[in-house]
DRENGU-719730 format. One line per 4 residues: number of its first residue (from 1); their letters; for each residue z, x negated, y negated of C-alpha. Coordinates in Angstrom, 3 decimals. Last residue first. Layout:
N
NUM = A = Z X Y ~ ... .
REM end
This chain:
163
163 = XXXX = 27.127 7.371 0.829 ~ 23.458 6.492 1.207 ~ 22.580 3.527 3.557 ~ 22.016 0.193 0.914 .
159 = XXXX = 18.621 -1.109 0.860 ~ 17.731 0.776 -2.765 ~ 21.308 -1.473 -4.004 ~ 20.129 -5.029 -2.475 .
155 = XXXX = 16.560 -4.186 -3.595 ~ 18.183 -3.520 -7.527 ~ 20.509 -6.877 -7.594 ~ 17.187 -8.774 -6.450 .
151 = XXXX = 15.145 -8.274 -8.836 ~ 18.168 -7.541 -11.620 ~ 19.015 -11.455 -10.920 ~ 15.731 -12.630 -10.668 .
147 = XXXX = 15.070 -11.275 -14.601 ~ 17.989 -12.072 -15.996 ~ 17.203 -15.756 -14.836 ~ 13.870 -15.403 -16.402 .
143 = XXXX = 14.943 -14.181 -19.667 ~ 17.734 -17.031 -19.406 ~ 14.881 -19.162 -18.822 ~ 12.729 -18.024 -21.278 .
139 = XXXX = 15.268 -18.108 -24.466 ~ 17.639 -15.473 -24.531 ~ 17.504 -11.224 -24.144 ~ 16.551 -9.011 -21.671 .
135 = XXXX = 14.609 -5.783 -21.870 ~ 14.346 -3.846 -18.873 ~ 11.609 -1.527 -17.168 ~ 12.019 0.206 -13.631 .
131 = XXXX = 9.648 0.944 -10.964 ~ 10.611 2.173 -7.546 ~ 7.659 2.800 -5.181 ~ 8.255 4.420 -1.893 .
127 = XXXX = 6.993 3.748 1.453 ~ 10.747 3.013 2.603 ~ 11.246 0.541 -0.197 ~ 8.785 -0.571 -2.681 .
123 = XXXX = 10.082 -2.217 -5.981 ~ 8.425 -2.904 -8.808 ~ 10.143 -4.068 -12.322 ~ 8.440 -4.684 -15.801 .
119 = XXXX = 9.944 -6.943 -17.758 ~ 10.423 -7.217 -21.397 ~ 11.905 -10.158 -22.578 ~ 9.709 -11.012 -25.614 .
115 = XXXX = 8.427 -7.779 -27.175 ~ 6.399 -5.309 -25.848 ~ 5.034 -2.822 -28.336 ~ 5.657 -5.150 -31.346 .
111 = XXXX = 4.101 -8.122 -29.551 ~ 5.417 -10.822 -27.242 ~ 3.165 -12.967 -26.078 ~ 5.294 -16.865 -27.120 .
107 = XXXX = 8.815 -17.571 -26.669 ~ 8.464 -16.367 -24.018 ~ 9.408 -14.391 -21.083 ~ 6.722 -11.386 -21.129 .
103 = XXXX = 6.656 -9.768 -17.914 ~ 5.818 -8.463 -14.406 ~ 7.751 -8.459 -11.973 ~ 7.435 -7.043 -8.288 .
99 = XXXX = 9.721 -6.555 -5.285 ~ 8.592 -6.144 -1.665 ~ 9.689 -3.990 1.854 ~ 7.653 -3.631 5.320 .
95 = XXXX = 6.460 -7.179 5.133 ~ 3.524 -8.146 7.162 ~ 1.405 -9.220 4.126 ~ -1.686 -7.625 2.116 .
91 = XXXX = 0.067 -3.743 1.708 ~ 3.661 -4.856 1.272 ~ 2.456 -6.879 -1.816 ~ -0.094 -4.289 -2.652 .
87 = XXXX = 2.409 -1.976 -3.071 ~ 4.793 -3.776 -5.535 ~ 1.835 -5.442 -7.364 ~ 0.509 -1.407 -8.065 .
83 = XXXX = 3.908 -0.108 -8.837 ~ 4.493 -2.755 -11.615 ~ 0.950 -2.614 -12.942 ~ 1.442 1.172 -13.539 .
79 = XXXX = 4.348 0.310 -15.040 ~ 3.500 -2.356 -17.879 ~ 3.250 -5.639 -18.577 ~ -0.738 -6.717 -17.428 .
75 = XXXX = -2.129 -4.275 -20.015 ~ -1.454 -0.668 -19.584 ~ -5.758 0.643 -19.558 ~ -7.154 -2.689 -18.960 .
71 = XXXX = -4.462 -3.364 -16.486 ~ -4.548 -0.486 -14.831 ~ -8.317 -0.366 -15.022 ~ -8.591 -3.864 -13.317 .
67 = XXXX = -7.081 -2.475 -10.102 ~ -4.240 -4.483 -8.836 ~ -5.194 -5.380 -5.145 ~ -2.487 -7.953 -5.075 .
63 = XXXX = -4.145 -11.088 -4.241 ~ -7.582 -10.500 -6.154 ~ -6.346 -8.301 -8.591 ~ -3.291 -9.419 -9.637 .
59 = XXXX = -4.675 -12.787 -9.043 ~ -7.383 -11.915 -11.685 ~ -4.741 -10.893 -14.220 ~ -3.086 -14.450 -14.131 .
55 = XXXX = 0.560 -15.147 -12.928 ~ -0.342 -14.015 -9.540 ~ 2.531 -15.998 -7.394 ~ 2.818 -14.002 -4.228 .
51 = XXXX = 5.908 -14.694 -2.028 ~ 5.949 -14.362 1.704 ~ 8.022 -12.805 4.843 ~ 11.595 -13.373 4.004 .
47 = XXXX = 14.000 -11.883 6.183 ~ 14.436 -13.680 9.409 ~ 13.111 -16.995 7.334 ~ 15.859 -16.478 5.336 .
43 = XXXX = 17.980 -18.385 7.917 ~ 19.375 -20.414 5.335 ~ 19.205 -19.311 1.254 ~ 17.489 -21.435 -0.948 .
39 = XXXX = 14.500 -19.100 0.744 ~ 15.379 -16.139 -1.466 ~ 15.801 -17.671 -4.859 ~ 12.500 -19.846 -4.176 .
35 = XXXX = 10.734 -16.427 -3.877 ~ 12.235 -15.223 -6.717 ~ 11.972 -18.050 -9.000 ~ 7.896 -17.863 -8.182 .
31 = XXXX = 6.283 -17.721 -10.971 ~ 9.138 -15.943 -12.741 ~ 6.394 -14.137 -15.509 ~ 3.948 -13.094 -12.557 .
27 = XXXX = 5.900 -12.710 -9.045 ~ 4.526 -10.683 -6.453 ~ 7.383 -11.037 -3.580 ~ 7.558 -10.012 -0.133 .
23 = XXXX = 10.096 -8.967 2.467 ~ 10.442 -8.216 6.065 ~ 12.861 -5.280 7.777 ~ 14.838 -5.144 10.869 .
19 = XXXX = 17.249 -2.975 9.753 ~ 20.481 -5.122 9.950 ~ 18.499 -7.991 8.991 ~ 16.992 -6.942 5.278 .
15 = XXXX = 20.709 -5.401 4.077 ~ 22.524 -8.955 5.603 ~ 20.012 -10.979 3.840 ~ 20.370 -8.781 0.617 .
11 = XXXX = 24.211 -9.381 1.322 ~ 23.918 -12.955 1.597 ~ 21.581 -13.027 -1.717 ~ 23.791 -11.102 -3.809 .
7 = XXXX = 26.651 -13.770 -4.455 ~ 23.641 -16.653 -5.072 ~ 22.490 -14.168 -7.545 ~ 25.456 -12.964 -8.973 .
3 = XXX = 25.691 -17.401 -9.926 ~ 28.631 -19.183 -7.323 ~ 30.496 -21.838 -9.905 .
REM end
């Protein structure tokens, strides 16, 4: 059986292609599931620029260009962090489009303010920041799998042309 992400990933592919556009990823809590999504497909490499794997708070900062307030001040799972791993994965690659996560898949980190399965969601897209928070439920990988899924579900749906 096909997974929605395997179903969206042609049509991300087809979104990316028809306008000539790169991608990259800054991945904390799916180290990398996104990235590895992406390139199972063939011919991604028309598409797919890079992947950023910053599951600690100093490659945030180092790779991303997160600055250490926003996490001091949000904590690593938050908005502001979101936005800031978004942009700073179009701004330190050649990709003109990237989506960010940030979150707490368990079953450990969780606290009462952010409990296992949120995740904290960047997209930039045309110069503009998206950010969107979710709260998914399961053990880690289904809260991981959730997670990939919305990434890319959300980019193929910003891509789209308006109506």
């Amino acid at each position: 059986m096909v997974s929605r992400t395997e179903e969206l990933l042609p049509k991300l592919a087809d979104l990316m292609a028809a306008r000539g556009l790169m991608l990259a990823t800054a991945e904390s809590c799916t180290g990398g599931l996104i990235a590895g999504a992406c390139t199972d497909l063939s011919g991604s490499s028309a598409w797919f620029e890079r992947g950023f794997v910053c599951y600690s708070n100093d490659a945030k900062i180092e790779l991303l260009g997160v600055d250490l307030a926003l996490i001091v001040a949000h904590g690593a799972v938050s908005e502001p962090v979101a936005g800031a791993m978004a942009a700073g994965a179009v701004a330190r690659s050649h990709a003109q489009v990237s989506m960010a996560v940030t979150g707490v898949a368990g079953p450990t980190g969780g606290t009462e303010a952010k409990p296992v399965g949120t995740v904290w969601f960047g997209w930039s897209v045309d110069g503009i920041v998206h950010t969107e928070r979710r709260l998914f439920d399961g053990d880690r990988a289904a809260i991981r799998a959730a997670t990939v899924q919305h990434a890319i579900e959300n980019l193929v749906t910003l891509l789209q042309p308006p109506r």
